[in-house]
C-alpha positions in Angstrom: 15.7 -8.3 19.2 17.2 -8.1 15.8 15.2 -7.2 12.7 13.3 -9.4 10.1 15.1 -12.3 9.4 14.1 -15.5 6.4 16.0 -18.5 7.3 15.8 -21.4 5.1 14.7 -24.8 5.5 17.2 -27.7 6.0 16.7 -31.1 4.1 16.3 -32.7 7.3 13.8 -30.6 8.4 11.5 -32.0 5.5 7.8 -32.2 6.2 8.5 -31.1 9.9 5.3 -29.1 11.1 5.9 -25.8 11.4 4.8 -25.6 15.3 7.4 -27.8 15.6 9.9 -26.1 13.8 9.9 -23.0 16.1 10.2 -25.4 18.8 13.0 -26.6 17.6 14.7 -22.9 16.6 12.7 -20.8 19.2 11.7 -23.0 21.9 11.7 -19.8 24.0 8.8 -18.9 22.0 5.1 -19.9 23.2 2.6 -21.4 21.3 -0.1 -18.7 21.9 3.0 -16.3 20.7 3.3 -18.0 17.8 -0.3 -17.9 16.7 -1.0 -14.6 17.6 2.2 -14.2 14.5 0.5 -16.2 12.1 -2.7 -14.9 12.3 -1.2 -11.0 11.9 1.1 -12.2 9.1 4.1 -11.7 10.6 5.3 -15.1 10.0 5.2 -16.5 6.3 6.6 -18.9 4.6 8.0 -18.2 1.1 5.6 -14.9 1.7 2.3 -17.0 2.0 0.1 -17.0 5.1 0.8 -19.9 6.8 -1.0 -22.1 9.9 1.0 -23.7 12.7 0.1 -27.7 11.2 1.8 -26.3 7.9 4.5 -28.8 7.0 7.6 -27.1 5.7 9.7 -28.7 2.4 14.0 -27.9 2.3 14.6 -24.8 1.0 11.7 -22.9 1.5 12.3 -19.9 3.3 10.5 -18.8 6.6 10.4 -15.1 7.4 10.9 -14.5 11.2 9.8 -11.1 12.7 11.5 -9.5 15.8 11.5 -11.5 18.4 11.7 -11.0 22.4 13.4 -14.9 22.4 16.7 -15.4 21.6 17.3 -18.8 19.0 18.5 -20.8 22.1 15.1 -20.3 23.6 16.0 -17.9 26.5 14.0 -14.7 26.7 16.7 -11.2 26.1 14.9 -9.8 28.7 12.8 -6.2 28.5 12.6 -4.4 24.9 14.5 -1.2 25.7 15.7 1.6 23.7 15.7 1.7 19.9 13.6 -1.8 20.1 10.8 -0.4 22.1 10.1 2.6 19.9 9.6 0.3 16.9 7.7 -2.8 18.0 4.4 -1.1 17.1 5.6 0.0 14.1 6.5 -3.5 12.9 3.6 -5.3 14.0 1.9 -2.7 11.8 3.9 -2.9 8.9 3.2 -6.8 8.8 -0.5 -6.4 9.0 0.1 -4.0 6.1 2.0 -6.6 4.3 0.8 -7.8 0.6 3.7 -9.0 -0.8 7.4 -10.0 0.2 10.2 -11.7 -1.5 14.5 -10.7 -1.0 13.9 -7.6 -3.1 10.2 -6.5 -2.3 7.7 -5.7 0.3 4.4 -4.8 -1.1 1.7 -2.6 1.2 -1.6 -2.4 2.0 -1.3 1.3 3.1 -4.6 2.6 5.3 -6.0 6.0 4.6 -5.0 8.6 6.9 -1.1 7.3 7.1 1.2 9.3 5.5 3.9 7.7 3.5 6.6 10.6 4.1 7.3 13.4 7.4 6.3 16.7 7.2 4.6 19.4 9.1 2.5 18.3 11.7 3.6 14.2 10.9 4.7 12.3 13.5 3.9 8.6 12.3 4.9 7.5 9.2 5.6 4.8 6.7 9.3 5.8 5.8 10.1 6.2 9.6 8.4 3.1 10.2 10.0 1.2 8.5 13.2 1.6 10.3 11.7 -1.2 12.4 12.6 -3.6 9.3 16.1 -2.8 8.9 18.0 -6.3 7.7 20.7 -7.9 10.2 23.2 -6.0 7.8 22.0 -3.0 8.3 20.0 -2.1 5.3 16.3 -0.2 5.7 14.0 -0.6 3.3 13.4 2.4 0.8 10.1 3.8 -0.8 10.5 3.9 -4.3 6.8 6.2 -4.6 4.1 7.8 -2.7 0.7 7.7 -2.0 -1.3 11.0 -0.5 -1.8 10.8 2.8 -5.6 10.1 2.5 -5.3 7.8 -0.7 -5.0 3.7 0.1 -3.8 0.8 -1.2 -0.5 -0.8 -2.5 2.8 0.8 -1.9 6.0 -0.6 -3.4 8.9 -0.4 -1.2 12.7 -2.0 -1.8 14.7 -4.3 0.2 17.9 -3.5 -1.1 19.6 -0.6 -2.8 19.6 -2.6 -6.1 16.5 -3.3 -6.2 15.4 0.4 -4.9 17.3 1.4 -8.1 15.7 -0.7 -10.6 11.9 -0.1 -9.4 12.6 3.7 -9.0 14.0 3.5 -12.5 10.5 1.9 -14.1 8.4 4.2 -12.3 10.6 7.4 -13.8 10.7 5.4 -17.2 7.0 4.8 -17.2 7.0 0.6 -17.5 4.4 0.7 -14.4 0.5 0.2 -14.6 -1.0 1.9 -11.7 -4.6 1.0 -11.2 -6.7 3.5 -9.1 -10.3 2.9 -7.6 -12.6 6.1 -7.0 -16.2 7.2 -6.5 -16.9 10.3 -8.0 -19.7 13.0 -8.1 -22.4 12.2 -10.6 -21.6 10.5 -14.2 -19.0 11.4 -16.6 -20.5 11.8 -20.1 -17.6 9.9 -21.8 -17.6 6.3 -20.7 -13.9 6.5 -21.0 -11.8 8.9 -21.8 -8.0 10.6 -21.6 -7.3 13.6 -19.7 -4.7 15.8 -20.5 -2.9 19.0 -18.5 -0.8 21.0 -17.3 -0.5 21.4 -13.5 1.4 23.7 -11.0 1.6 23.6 -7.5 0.6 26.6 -5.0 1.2 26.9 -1.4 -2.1 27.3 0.7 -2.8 27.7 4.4 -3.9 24.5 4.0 -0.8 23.0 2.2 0.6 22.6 -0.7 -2.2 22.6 -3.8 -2.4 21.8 -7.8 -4.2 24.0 -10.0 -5.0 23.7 -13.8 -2.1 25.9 -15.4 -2.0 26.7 -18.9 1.4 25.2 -21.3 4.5 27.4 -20.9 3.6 28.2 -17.5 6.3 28.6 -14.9 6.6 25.3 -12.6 3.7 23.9 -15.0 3.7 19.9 -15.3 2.2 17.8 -18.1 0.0 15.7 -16.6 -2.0 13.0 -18.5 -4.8 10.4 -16.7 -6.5 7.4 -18.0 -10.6 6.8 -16.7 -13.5 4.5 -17.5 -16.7 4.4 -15.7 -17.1 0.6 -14.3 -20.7 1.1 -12.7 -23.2 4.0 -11.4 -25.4 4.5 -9.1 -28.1 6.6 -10.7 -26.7 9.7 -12.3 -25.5 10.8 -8.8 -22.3 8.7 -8.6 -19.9 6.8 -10.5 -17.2 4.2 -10.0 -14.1 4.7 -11.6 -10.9 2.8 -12.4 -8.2 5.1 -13.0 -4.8 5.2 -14.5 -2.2 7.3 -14.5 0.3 7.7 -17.1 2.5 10.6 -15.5 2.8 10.7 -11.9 2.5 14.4 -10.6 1.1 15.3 -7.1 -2.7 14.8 -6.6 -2.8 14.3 -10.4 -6.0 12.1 -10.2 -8.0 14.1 -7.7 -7.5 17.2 -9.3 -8.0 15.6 -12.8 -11.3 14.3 -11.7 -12.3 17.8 -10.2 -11.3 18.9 -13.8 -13.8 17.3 -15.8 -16.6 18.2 -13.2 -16.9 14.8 -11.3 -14.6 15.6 -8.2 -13.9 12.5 -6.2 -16.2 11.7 -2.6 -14.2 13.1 0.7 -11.8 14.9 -1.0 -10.5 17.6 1.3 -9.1 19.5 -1.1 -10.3 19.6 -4.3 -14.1 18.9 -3.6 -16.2 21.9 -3.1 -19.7 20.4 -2.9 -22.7 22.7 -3.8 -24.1 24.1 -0.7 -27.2 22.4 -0.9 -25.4 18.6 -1.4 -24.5 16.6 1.6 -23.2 13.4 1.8 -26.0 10.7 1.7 -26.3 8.2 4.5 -23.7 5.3 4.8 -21.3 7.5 3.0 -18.4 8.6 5.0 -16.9 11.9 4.2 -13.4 10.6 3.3 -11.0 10.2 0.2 -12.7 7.8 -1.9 -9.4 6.9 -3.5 -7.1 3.9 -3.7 -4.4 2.3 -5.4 -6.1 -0.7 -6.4 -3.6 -2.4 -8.7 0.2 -2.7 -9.6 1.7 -4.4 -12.4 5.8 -3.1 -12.1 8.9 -4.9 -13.5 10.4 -7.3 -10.8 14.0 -6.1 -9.7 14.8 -10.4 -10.3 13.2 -10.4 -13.4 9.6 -11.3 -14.5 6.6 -8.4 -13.2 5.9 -8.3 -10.2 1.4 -7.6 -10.2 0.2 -7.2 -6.5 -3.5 -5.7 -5.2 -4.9 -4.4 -2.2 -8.4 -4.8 -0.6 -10.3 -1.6 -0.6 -10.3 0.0 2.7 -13.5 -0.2 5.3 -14.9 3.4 4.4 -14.7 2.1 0.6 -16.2 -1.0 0.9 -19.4 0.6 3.5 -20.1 2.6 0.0 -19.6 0.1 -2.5 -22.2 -2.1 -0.8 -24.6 1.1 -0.1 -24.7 1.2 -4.0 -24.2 -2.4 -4.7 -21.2 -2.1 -7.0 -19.6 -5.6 -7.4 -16.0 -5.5 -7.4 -15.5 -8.2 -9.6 -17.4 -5.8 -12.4 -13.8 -4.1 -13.3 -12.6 -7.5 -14.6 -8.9 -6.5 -13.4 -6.3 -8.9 -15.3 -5.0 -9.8 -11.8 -8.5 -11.1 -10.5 
């Protein structure tokens, strides 16, 4: 089994379904095996979904995940080893896919997956993603992070080049992050900037930011767009978020700052003792990284976004808040 691999269509492979053209590269491979592929996104062509009655045009390229079938059709036998330990790991990463060209994967990431190891992680993304190392060798790198709890789109780099470049406009601020979150009661100011400083404390519970005052040792500037896109009643708000520096838990604890701390939040959301969560509300993060307009390592910008995840979208349509209401350039 070797890893992710985009071979490219032939001119005399024009208009050839594409059933036919894994018949005719993988005839090892069954049919039901090569639904079951399509349907979790594993196989793409030129990073689009794709059915099995697609017909493919010369020089498009079609991304093939790792296989148990060899290109000559007969089967390599059981996954052992190395191969074994990842195949749930890539079949994951795929159904986490967004967005993938030769320089970028873009992520979905589900809450409760952490991007990095650490104490007490044994599953995540950066490990994971071993399972995707090219023929030549080369693993993907993260080029940010999202909190553990927090969803949605996570950049990641194919190549070293490209893992410099994107790294580079996140540290030189030519990135528009676009965060979704539902907050405690209403903020006063429809819109409004928030500006800090923040230092981090270790906690029993981990490590934790606190308001700190300028001058402070260890202390951060920290500054956070928000606007309120909808409300239910003076109890909750929706809020699209933006943040212009990029320090740990910046938007959770800048939320908790102006008195509107953000739904689920296990750490900076000490609700009133007489408040509990209402029904249909699950008590997790109600954050995620919505939106992502970042230069493309190739050229151009590169503007991806990621479905909300299942706990978000039970509480949007408790309150009926249409997504569509934050009129995001990309939609």
């Amino acid at each position: 089994m070797a890893g992710i691999e985009h071979i490219k269509v032939d001119a005399d492979e024009a208009g050839m379904r594409l059933d036919r053209w894994f018949k005719s590269h993988y005839p090892g491979l069954g049919f039901g095996q090569l639904q079951k592929l399509l349907r979790s996104g594993q196989v793409r062509v030129d990073g689009g979904r794709v059915k099995t009655d697609t017909r493919v045009q010369p020089g498009q390229m079609i991304r093939i995940p790792p296989l148990d079938v060899d290109s000559k059709g007969g089967k390599t036998g059981p996954i052992a080893g190395k191969e074994l330990k990842h195949a749930g790991d890539a079949e994951l990463l795929a159904r986490m896919l967004l967005h993938e060209d030769d320089k970028v994967f873009v992520l979905n990431k589900p809450a409760g997956l952490a991007v990095q190891g650490g104490s007490g992680v044994h599953r995540h993304i950066d490990k994971m993603l071993e399972a995707w190392t090219s023929p030549k060798g080369e693993k993907p790198r993260l080029v940010h992070r999202l909190d553990r709890d927090t969803s949605g789109v996570l950049v990641v780099a194919r190549t070293r080049g490209a893992a410099q470049k994107l790294t580079a406009a996140f540290r030189e601020r030519d990135t528009k992050k676009t965060y979704w979150a539902l907050v405690k009661g209403v903020p006063r100011k429809r819109e409004d900037r928030i500006s800090t400083w923040l230092v981090k404390e270790q906690t029993p519970d981990g490590d934790r930011m606190r308001i700190a005052k300028h001058g402070e040792d260890g202390a951060d500037h920290a500054v956070s767009f928000y606007r309120v896109v909808e409300q239910a009643g003076q109890n909750f708000a929706w809020l699209e978020m933006e943040p212009y520096t990029g320090r740990t838990h910046q938007l959770r604890v800048h939320a908790a700052h102006i008195g509107h701390h953000i739904i689920g939040d296990p750490k900076y959301f000490e609700a009133d003792v007489n408040w509990d969560f209402p029904g249909g509300v699950q008590n997790r993060l109600h954050l995620h990284a919505r939106h992502i307009d970042i230069p493309h390592p190739s050229g151009g910008r590169l503007k991806v976004t990621a479905p909300m995840p299942p706990h978000m979208v039970q509480s949007w349509n408790l309150f009926g808040f249409d997504q569509n209401a934050a009129d995001e350039d990309d939609e």
